[in-house]
C-alpha positions as CSV (number, residue, x, y, z in Angstrom):
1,X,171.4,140.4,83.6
2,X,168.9,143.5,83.3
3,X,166.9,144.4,80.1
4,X,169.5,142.6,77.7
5,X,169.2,139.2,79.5
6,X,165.1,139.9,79.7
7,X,165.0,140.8,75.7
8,X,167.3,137.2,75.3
9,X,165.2,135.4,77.5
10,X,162.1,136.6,75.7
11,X,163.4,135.9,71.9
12,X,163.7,132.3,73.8
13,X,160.3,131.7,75.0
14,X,158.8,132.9,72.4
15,X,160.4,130.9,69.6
16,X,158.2,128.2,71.1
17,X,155.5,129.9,72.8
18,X,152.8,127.5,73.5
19,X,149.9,129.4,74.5
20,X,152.4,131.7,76.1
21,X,152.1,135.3,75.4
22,X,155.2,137.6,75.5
23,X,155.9,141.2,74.5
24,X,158.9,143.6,75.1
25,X,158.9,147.3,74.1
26,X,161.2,150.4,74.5
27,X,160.2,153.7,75.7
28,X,159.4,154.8,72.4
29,X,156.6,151.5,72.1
30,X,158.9,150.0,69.4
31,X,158.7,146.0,70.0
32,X,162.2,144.4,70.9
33,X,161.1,141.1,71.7
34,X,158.0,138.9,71.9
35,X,155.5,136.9,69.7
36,X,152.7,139.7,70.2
37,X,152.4,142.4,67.4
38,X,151.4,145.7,69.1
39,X,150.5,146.6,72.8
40,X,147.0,146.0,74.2
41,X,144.5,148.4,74.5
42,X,143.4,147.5,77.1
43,X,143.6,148.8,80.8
44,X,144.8,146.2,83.9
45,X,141.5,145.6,86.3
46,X,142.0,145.7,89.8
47,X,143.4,142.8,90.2
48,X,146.0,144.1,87.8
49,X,145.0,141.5,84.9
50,X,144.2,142.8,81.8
51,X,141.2,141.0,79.3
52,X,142.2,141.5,75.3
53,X,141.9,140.4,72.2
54,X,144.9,139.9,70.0
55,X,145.3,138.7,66.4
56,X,147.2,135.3,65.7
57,X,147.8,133.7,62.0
58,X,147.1,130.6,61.6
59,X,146.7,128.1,58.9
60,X,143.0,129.7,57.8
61,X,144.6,132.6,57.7
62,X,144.5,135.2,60.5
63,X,142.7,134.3,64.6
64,X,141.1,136.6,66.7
65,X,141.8,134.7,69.9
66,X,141.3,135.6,73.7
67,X,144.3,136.4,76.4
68,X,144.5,137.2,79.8
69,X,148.0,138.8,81.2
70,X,149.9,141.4,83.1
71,X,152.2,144.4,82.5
72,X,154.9,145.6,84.2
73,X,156.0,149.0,83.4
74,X,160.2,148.4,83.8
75,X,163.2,151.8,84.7
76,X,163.7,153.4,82.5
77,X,160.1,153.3,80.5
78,X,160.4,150.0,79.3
79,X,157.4,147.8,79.1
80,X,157.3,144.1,79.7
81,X,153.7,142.0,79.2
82,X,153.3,138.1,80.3
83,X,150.1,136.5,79.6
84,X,148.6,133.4,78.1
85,X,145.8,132.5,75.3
86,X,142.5,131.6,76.9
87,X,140.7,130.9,73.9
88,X,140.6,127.2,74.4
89,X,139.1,127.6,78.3
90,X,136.7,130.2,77.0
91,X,135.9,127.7,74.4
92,X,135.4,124.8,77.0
93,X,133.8,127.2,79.3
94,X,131.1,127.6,76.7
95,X,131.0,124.3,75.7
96,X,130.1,123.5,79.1
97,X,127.5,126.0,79.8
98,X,126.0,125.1,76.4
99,X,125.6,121.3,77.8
100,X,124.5,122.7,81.4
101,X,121.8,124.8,79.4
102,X,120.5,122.0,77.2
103,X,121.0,119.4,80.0
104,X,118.4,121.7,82.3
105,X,116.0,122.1,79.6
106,X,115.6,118.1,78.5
107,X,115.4,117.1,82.2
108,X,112.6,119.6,83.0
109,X,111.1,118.7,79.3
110,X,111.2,114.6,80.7
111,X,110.5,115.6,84.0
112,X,107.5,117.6,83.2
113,X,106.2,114.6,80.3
114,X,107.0,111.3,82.7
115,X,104.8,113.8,85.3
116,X,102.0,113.6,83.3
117,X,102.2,110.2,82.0
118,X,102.5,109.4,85.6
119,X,100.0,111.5,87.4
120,X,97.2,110.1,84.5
121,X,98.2,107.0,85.1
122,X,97.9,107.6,88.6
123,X,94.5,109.0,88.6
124,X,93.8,106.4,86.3
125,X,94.1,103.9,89.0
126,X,92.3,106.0,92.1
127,X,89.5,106.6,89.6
128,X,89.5,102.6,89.4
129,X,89.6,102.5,93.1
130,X,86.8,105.1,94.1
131,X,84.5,103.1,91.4
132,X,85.6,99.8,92.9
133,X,84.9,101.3,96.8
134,X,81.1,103.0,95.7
135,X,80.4,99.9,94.4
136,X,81.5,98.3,98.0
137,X,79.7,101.0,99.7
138,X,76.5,99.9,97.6
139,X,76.3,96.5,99.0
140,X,78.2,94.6,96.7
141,X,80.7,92.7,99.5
142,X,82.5,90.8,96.3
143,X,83.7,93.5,94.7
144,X,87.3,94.0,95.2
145,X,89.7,96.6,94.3
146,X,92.1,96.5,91.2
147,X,95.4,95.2,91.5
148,X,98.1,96.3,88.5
149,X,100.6,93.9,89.2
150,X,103.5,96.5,89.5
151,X,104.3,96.2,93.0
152,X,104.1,99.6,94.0
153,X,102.3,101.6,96.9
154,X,98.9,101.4,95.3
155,X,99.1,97.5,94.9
156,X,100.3,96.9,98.4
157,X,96.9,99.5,99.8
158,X,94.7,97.4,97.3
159,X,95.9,94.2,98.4
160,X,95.4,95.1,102.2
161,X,92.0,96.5,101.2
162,X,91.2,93.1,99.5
163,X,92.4,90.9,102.9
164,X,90.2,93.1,104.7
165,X,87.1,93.0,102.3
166,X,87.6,89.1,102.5
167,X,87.6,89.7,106.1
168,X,84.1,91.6,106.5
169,X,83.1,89.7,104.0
170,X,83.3,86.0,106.0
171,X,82.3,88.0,109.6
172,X,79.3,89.0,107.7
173,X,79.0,85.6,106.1
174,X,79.4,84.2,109.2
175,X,77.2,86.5,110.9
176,X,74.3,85.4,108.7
177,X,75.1,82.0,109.3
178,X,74.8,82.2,113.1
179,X,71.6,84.4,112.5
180,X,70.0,81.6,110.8
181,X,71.4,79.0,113.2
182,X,70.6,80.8,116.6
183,X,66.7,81.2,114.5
184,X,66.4,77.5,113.7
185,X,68.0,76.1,117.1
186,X,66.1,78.0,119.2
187,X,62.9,77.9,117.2
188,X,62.1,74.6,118.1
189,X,62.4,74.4,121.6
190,X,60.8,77.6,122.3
191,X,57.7,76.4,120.0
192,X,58.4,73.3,122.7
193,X,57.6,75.5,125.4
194,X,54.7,77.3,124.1
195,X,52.5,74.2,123.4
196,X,53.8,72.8,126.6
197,X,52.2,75.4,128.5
198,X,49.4,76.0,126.2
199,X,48.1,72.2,126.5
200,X,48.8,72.5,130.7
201,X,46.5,75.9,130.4
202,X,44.0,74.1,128.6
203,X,43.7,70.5,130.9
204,X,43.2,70.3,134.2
205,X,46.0,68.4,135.6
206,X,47.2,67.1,139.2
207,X,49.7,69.3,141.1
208,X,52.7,65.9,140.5
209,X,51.8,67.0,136.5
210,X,52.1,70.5,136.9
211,X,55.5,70.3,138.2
212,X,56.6,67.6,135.9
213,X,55.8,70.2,133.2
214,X,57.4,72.9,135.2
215,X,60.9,70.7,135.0
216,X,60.4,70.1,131.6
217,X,59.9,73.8,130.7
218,X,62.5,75.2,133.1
219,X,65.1,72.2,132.0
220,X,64.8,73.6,128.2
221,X,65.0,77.6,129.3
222,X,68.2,76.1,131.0
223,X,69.4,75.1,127.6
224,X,68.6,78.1,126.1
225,X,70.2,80.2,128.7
226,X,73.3,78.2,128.4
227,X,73.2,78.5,124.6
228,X,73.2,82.3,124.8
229,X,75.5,82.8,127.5
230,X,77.9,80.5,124.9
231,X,77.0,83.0,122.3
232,X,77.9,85.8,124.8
233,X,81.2,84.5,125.7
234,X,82.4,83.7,122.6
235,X,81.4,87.8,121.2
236,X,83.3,88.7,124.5
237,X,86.3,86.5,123.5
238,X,86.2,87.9,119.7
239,X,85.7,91.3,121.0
240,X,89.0,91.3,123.5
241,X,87.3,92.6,126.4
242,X,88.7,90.4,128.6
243,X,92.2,91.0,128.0
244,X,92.5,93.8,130.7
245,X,91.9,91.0,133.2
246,X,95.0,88.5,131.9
247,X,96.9,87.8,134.8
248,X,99.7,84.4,135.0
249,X,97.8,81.7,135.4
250,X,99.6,78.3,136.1
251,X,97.9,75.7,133.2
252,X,98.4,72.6,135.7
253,X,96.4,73.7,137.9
254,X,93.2,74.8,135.5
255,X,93.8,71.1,134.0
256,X,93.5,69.1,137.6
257,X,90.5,71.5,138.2
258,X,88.5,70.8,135.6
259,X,89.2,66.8,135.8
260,X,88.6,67.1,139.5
261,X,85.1,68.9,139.1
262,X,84.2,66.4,135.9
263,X,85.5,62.9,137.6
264,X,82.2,62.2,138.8
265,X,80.4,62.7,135.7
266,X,83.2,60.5,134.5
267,X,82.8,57.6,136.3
268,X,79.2,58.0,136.1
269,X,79.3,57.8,132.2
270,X,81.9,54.8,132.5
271,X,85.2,57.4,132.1
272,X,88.4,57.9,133.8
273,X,90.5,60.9,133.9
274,X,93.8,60.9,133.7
275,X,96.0,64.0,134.3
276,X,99.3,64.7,133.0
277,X,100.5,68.2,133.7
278,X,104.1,69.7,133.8
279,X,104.6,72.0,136.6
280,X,106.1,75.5,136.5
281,X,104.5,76.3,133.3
282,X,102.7,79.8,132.9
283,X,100.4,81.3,130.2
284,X,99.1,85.0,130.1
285,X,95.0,84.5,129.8
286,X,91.7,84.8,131.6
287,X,91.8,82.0,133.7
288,X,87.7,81.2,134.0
289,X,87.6,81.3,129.6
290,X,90.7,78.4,129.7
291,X,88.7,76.4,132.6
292,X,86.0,77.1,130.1
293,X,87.6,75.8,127.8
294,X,89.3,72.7,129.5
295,X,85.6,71.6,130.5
296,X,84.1,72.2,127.2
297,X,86.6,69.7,125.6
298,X,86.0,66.8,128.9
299,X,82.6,67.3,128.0
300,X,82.7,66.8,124.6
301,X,85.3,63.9,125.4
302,X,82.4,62.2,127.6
303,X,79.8,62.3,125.3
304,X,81.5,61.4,122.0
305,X,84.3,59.3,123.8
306,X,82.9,55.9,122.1
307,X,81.8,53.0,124.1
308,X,82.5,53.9,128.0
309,X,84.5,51.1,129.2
310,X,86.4,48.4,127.2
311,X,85.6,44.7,126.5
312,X,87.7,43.6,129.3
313,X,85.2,45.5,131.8
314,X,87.7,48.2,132.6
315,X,86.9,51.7,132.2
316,X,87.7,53.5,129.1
317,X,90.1,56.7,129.4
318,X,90.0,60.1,129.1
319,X,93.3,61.7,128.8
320,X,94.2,64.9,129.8
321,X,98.3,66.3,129.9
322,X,99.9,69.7,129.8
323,X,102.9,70.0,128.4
324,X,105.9,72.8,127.1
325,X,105.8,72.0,123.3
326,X,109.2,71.8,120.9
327,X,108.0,75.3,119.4
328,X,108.2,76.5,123.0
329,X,104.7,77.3,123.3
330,X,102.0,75.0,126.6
331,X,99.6,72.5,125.0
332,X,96.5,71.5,126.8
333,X,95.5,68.7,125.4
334,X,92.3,66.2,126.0
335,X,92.5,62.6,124.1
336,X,89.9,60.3,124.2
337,X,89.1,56.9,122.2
338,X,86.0,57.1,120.5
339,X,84.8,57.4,116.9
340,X,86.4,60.8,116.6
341,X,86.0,63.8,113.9
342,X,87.3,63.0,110.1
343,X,89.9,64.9,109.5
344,X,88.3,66.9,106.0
345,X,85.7,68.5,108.9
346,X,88.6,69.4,111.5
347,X,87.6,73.3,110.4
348,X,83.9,72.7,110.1
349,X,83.7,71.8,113.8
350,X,85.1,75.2,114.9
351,X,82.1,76.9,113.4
352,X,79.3,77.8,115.8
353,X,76.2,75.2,115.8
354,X,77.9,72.7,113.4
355,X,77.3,69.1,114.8
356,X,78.4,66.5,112.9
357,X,75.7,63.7,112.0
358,X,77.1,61.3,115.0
359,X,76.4,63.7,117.8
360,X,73.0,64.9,116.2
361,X,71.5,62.4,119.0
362,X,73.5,63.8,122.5
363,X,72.6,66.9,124.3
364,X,74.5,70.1,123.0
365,X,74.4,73.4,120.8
366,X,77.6,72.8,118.8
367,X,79.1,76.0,120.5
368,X,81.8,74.4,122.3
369,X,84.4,74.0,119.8
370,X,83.9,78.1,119.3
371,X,84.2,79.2,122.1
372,X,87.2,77.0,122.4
373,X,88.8,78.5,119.0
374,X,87.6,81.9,120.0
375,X,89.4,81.3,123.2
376,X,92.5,79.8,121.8
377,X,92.9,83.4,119.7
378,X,92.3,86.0,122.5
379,X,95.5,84.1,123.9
380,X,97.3,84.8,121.1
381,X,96.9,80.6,120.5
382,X,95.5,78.1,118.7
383,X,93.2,74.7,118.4
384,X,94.3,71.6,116.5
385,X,92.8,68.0,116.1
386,X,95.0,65.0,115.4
387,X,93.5,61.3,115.3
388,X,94.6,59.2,118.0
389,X,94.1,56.2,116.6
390,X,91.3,55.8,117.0
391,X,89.6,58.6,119.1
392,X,90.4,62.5,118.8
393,X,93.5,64.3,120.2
394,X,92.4,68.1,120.7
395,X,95.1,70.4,121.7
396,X,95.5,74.1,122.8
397,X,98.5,75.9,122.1
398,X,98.8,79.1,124.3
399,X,102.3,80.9,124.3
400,X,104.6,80.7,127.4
401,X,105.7,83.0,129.7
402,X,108.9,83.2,132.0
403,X,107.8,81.9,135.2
């Protein structure tokens, strides 16, 4: 419709502008059409849009508001400009920046104050620790390190410390113990020896009294020797050295072993083995420390297995099975029927020289139940009692392999 449709269309618009932005003028700059008052000063950028301020009235009177828009220069030297007020954007945009800005400065502001509250209470806490640890280091094995209760890193390093501590601390509790145990057990028979042979130096005996004393002395350095080389297996079992040496070893077998190479002590003591053991059954160990400790518990069997034989003149039983348990793990287990162990000292036993007061009068050094225990963990197992009503039920549960 050329320039008079564009001046109607124009008139149109800008009735209702909006945030529209219109102006039409003729060659001469006079304005034809258009809610703008006067042509912008200022110059289209590259992209050919042009940044100005233009003057708006409003009901406080006269706005200076922001507008972004293009020309187009038209024939005949008339000029035609379409834009739009940006105030409200440039408004927002601040707005926004303004909030970015303040935003930035109150995280760094908590940042940099939770930090410190942090890092003191922090140090705090390793301060407690290092004083807690010297006080370790200086001997005193009770101490134990602080724990805040939060949940946190620190508590879960202190609480592992603490298990540990309680750790060194029963080893070296235990240590002691066996110290003063291995002085006062072997004490006495070595003072045995001594005055044995002192008195023989000092008489003049026959050579059937020499040797008698001979026996004597060599019998109790055989006692000794055994209790040390107990000593010596149990460190080695503790220690793990042995477990290079594992191999498959069938449990059967070490059971009807051990009964076959005890059955004559047995029936000399008024026993009789019996042997129950499940075939095709396989545990990773050391097989000589599981005969050990097989024969350790027949022996103990035999000498606290009551009254050998029963009031009918038959021989009292000794009772020896292995078996695949319901948790999937092979018990070796020897029952007898004597007075057995009361079931408040079932952890006392496993403690190295503790002999209860009904044993105090057999032969033994209270190391069997030990090295049986010390045994039963190198496996990866574990010893239990039960009362068998009456006697003792001792059983060792090792875990299973696949055949």
């Amino acid at each position: 419709g050329g320039l008079p449709l564009l001046v109607h269309t124009v008139i149109q618009r800008s009735r209702d502008p909006g945030s529209s932005l219109y102006l039409v003028l003729d060659p001469g700059g006079r304005v034809l059409a258009g809610n703008l008052d006067v042509r912008p000063a200022a110059e289209p950028g590259a992209d050919g849009w042009m940044d100005f301020i233009y003057s708006r009235k409003g009901l406080e009177g006269v706005e200076l508001k922001a507008a972004r828009a293009r020309a187009f220069v038209l024939a005949e030297g008339f000029y035609l400009l379409v834009g739009r007020d940006v105030q409200e954007r440039r408004e927002i945009e601040s707005l926004i920046t303004n909030a970015l800005i303040w935003a930035i400065v109150l995280t760094l502001m908590l940042g940099l104050i939770g930090g410190l509250f942090m890092s003191r209470n922090m140090l705090a806490r390793v301060d407690e620790i290092n004083k807690s640890s010297l006080e370790i280091m200086g001997g005193d094995l009770s101490r134990r390190l602080p724990i805040a209760g939060t949940g946190d890193e620190l508590d879960q390093l202190g609480r592992n410390l603490n298990a540990m501590l309680d750790q060194i601390e029963a080893l070296m509790i235990g240590m002691r113990q066996v110290t003063d145990n291995v002085a006062h057990d072997l004490r006495s028979p070595l003072n045995r020896m001594r005055n044995r042979l002192e008195v023989t130096l000092l008489n003049d005996m026959s050579q059937d009294e020499y040797r008698n004393v001979l026996e004597r002395t060599i019998g109790e350095a055989d006692h000794l020797l055994t209790t040390f080389n107990a000593l010596l297996m149990i460190a080695r079992a503790e220690a793990g050295s042995v477990r290079e040496s594992m191999t498959n070893v069938d449990p059967a077998a070490i059971a009807r072993d051990a009964a076959e190479l005890y059955e004559p002590v047995a029936e000399e003591n008024g026993f009789v083995l019996h042997v129950t053991a499940e075939d095709g059954l396989q545990v990773r160990g050391n097989r000589e420390l599981l005969s050990q400790v097989l024969t350790n518990l027949i022996d103990n069997a035999i000498k606290h297995g009551g009254q050998a034989g029963t009031a009918d003149g038959a021989a009292s039983s000794i009772d020896i099975t292995v078996a695949l348990k319901e948790d999937g793990r092979v018990g070796m287990c020897v029952s007898d029927h004597g007075a057995g162990i009361p079931e408040h000292q079932y952890g006392r036993v496993l403690e190295r020289f503790v002999r209860l007061e009904a044993s105090r009068n057999t032969p033994g050094s209270g190391l069997g139940l030990s090295l049986a225990s010390a045994v039963a963990r190198l496996h990866g197992g574990r010893i239990d009692f039960a009362n068998n009503e009456p006697g003792l039920r001792v059983m060792v549960s090792l875990p299973a392999v696949a055949a």
